[in-house]
matplotlib code that plots the C-alpha trace (Angstrom):
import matplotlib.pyplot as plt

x = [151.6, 154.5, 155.8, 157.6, 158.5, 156.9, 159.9, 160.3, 157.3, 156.8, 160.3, 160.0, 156.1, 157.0, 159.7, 157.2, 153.9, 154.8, 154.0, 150.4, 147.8, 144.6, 142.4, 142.4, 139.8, 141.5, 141.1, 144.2, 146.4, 145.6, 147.1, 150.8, 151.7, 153.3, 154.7, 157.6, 160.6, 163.4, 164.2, 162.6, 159.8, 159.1, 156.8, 155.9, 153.6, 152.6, 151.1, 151.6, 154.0, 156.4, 156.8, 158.8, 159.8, 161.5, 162.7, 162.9, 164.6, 161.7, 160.0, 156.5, 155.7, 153.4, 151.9, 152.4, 150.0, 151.0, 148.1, 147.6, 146.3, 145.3, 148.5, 148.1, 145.9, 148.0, 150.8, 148.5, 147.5, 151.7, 152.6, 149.7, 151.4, 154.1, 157.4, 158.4, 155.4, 155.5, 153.1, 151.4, 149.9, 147.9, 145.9, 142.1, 139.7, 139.9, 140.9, 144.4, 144.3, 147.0, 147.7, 149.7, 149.3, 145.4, 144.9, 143.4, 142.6, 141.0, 141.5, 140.6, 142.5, 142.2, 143.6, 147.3, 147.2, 145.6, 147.9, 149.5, 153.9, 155.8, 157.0, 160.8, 162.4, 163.7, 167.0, 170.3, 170.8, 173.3, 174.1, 176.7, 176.9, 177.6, 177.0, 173.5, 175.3, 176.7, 173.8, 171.3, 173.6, 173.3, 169.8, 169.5, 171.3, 168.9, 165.3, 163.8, 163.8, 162.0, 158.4, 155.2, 151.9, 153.6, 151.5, 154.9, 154.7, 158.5, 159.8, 158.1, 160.5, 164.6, 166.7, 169.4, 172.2, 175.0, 178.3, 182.0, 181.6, 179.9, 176.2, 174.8, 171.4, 169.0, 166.3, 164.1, 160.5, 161.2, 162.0, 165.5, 167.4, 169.8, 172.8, 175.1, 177.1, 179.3, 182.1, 181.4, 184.4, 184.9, 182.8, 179.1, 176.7, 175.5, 171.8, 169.4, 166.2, 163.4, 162.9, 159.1, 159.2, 157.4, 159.7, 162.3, 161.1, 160.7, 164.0, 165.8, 163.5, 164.5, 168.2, 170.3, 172.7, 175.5, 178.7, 176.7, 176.0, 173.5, 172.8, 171.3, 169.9, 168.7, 167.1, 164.7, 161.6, 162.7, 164.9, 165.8, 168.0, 168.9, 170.1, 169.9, 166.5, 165.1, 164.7, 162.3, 161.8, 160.0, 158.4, 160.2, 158.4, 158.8, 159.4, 162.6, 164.0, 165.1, 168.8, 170.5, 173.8, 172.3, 170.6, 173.8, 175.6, 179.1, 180.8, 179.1, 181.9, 180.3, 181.3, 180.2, 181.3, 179.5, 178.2, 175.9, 174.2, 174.9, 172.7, 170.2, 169.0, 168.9, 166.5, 164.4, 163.9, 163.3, 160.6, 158.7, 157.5, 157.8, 154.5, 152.6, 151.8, 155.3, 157.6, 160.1, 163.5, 165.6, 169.3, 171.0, 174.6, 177.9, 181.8, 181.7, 178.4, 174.6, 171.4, 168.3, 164.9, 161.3, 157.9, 154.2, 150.9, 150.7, 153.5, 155.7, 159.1, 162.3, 165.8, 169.3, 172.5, 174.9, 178.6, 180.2, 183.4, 181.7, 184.0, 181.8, 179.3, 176.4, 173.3, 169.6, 168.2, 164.9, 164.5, 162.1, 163.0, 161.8, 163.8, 167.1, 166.0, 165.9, 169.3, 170.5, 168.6, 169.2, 173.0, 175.1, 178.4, 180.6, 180.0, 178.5, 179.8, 176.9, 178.4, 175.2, 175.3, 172.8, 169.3, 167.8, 170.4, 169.8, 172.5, 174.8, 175.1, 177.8, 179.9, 183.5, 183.3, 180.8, 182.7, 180.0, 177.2, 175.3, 171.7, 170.4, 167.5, 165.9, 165.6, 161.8, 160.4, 160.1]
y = [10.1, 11.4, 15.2, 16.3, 18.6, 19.0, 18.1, 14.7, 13.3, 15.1, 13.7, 10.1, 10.0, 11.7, 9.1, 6.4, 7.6, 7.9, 4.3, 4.9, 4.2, 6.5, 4.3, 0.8, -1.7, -2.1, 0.7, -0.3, 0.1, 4.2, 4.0, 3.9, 2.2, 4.1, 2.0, 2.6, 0.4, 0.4, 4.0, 4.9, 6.0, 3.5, 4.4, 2.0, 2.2, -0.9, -1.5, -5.3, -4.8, -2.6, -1.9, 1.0, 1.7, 5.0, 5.4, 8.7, 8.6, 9.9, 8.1, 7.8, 8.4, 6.5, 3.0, 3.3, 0.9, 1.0, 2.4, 3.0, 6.3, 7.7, 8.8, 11.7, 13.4, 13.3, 14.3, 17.5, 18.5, 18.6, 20.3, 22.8, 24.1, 26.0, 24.5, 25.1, 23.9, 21.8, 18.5, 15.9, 12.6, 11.1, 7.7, 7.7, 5.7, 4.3, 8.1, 9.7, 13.3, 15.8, 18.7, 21.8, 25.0, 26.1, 23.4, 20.3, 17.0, 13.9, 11.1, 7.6, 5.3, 0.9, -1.6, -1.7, -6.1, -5.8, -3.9, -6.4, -6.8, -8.5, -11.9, -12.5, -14.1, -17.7, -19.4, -17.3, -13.9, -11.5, -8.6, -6.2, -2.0, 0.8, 4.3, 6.1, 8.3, 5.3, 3.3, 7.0, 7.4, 4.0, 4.2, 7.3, 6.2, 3.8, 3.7, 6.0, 3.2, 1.1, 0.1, 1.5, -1.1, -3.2, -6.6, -8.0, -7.4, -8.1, -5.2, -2.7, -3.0, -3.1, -6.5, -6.4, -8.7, -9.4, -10.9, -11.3, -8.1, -5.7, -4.7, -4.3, -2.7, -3.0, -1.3, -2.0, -1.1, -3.5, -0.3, 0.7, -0.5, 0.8, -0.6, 0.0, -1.3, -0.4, -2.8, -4.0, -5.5, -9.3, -12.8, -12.8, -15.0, -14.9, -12.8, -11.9, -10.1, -7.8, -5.4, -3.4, 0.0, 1.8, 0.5, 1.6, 5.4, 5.7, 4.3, 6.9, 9.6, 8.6, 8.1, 11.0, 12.8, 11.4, 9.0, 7.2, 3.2, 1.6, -1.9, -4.2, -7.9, -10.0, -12.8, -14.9, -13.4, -10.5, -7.5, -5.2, -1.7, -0.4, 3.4, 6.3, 5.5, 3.5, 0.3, -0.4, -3.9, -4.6, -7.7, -9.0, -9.6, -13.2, -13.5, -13.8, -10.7, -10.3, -11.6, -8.5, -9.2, -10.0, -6.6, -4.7, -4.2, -4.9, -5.0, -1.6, 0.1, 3.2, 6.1, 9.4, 11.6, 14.8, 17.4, 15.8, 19.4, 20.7, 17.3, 17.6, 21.0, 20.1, 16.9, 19.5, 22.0, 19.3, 17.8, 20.3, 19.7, 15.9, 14.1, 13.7, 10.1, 8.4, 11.5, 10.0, 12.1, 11.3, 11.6, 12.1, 11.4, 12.3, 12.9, 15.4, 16.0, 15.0, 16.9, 16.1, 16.1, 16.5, 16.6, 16.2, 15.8, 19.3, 18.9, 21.4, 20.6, 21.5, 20.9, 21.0, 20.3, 19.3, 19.3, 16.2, 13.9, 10.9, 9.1, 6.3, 5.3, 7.7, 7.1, 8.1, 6.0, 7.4, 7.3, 7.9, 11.6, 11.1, 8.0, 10.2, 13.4, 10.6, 9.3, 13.0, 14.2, 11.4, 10.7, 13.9, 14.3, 16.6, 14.3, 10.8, 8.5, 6.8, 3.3, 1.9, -0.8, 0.2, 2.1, -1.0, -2.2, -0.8, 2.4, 1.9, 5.0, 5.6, 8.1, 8.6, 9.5, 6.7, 3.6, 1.1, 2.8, 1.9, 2.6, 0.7, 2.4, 0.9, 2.2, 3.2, 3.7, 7.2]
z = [129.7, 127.6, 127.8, 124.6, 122.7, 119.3, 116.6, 119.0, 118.6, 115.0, 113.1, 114.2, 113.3, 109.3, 108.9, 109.7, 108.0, 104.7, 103.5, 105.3, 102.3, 102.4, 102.0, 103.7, 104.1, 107.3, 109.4, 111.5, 108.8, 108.8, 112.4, 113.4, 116.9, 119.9, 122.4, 125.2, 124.4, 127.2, 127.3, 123.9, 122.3, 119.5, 116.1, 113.9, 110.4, 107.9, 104.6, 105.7, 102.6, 104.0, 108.3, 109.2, 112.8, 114.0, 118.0, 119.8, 123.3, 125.2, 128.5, 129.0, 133.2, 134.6, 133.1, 129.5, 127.3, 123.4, 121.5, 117.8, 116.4, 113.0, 111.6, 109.0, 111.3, 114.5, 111.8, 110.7, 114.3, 115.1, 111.8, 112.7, 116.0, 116.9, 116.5, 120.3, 121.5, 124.4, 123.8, 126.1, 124.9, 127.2, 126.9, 128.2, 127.5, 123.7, 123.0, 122.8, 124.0, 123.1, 125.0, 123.9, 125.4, 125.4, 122.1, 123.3, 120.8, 121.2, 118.9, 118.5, 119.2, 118.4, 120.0, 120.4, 120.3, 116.5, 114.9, 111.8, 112.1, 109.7, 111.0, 111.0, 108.1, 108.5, 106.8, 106.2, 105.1, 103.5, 105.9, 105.0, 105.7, 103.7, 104.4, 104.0, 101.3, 99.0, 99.3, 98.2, 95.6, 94.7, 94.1, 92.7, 89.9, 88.8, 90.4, 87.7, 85.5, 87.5, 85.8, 86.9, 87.3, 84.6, 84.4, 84.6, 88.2, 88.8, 86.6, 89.5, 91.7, 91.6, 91.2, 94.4, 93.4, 96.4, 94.4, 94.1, 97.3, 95.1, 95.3, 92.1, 91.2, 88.2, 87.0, 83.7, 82.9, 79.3, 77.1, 79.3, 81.8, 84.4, 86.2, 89.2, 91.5, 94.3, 95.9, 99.9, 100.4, 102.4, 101.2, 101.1, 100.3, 97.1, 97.1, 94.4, 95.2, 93.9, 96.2, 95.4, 94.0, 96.7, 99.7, 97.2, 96.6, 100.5, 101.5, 99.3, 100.8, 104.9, 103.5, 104.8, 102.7, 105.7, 106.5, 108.9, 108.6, 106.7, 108.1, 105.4, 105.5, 102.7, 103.3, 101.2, 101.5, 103.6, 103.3, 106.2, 106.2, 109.9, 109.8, 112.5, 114.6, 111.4, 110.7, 107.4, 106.7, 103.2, 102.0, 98.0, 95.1, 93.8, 90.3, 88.3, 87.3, 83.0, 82.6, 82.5, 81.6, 78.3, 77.6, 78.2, 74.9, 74.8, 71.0, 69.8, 67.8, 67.0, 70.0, 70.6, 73.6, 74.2, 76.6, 79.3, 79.9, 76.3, 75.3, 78.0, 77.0, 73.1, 74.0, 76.6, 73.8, 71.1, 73.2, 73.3, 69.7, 69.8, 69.9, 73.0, 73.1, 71.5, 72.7, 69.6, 68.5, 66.3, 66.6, 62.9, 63.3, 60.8, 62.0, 64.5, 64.2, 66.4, 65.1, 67.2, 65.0, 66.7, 65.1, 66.2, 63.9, 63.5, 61.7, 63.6, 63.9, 65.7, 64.9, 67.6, 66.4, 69.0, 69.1, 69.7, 69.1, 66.5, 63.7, 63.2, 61.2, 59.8, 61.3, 61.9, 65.1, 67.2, 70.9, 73.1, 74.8, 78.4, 78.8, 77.6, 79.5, 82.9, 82.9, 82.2, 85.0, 87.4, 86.8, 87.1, 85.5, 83.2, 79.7, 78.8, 76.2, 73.6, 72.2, 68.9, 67.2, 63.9, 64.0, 65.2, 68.0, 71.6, 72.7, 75.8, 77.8, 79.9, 82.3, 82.5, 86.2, 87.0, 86.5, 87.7, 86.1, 82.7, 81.1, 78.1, 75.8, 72.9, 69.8, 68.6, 64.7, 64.1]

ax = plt.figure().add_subplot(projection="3d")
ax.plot(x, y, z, "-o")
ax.set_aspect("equal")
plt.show()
């Protein structure tokens, strides 16, 4: 039997249940596991993918058997009550029975011994720390341009590289590409993974905003990030990862500097009249001088001009709006440099105040 309050049973079973699929063909996989560890509390989802474990210190009295229970709908039953309310969980009988003032619940439960765990990773790994803010940061910078369902299966999911003590991240769905990196500091081994998009999105969702330590270890097949009472360990996606180091422009002489908000409100208002399926702009530029040109098949059309510092070339090059309005949203900052080659050539966009930062968009026919 375990006595709790709501919020400790409540913010350990959140962090755990997001990666919980609606629909399984295993019904196990809808459950998460509760079992007493030491003097804790332990709970622990899987999409056999991705296992995430969170701990609470709470003790069980009595003979505590771990049990697994439907997830979302213990989470909605706890969401439901008061947030003082004092909770029991009781084990009976193949049913789990929660008590909280007159409210009484009985759930199903399944067997505790067939509930699927990832199996431990064998040969060496990199492990190294940072803190949960870096490492948030760090992929908030460039998980936007991760592909979606591409058939190219390893472009959904983000390239980890561990070198020369810097973590590096990549991002490309094929049309962009984002890069960062942040130095660790002492020798590692060298590491290059793909780690999937969705344990991705839900790491940055449990990441606090907070000094505290990240623990991370990448092994072959395996990697692992240890932070607060969660530990998420997520399976990689084999495949070989583009060569970015080649898609990021470096002898592109022609340089604009500009406004990043001044910009990002041009391309918002511009997109409303681009068209719905390509989304293309076009950026006209002369000295001193960026005008932004949208139209759609109905042949409206809207026109920005934008201040900015350009001595290059003249130029008329098209983009695809979302994937300018992303790195704009994503990446804050006061202004952003552009470096092009000609209209066909991809644009390097970069940030004075993120050193270790760059995003690569190709050019489109408009």
């Amino acid at each position: 039997m375990i006595k709790a309050k709501r919020d400790d049973i409540l913010t350990p079973l959140s962090a755990v249940s997001g990666i919980i699929e609606r629909r399984h063909t295993l019904p196990i996989l809808s459950n998460v596991l509760i079992e007493q560890t030491g003097q804790n509390l332990a709970f622990l989802a899987t999409d056999i993918e991705i296992q995430i474990t969170a701990r609470t210190p709470l003790q069980a009295t009595g003979e505590t058997k771990a049990i697994t229970v439907g997830a979302r709908k213990l989470v909605d039953i706890l969401r439901a009550l008061p947030d003082s309310a004092d909770l029991t969980l009781q084990a009976q009988d193949k049913r789990l029975l929660v008590k909280a003032g007159k409210s009484r619940f009985t759930l199903q439960t399944l067997p505790a011994e067939d509930f699927p765990r990832l199996a431990k990773p064998a040969g060496e790994a990199a492990k190294f720390s940072l803190n949960q803010k870096s490492l948030r940061r760090l992929l908030g910078l460039v998980q936007y341009a991760m592909a979606q369902q591409d058939i190219r299966y390893y472009l959904n999911g983000l390239l980890m590289v561990v070198e020369d003590g810097q973590l590096k991240l990549v991002a490309t769905d094929g049309h962009r590409l984002a890069y960062a990196a942040t130095d660790l500091g002492g020798k590692l081994p060298r590491q290059e993974v793909i780690v999937p998009r969705k344990t991705v999105l839900e790491l940055s969702k449990l990441l606090a905003d907070s000094d505290e330590e990240v623990n991370i270890e990448i092994s072959a097949t395996q990697a692992a990030f240890r932070f607060g009472t969660v530990e998420l360990v997520s399976k990689l996606i084999d495949g070989k990862f583009p060569d970015y180091t080649r898609v990021i422009p470096t002898g592109h002489k022609n340089k604009l500097s500009v406004s990043r908000e001044n910009l990002r409100q041009a391309l918002q208002r511009a997109a409303i009249l681009s068209n719905e399926k390509f989304r293309g702009v076009r950026w006209v530029l002369t000295d001193g001088s960026l005008k932004i040109v949208s139209s759609n098949a109905e042949q409206e059309e809207a026109n920005e001009e934008v201040e900015v510092k350009y001595a290059g070339d003249a130029l008329d090059i098209g983009f695809n709006v979302n994937y300018l309005l992303d790195v704009l949203n994503n990446v804050g900052g006061e202004n952003i440099e552009c470096a092009f080659g000609d209209a066909s050539s991809s644009a390097l966009i970069s940030y004075p105040s993120e050193k270790d930062f760059r995003y690569v968009v190709m050019p489109m026919r408009i």
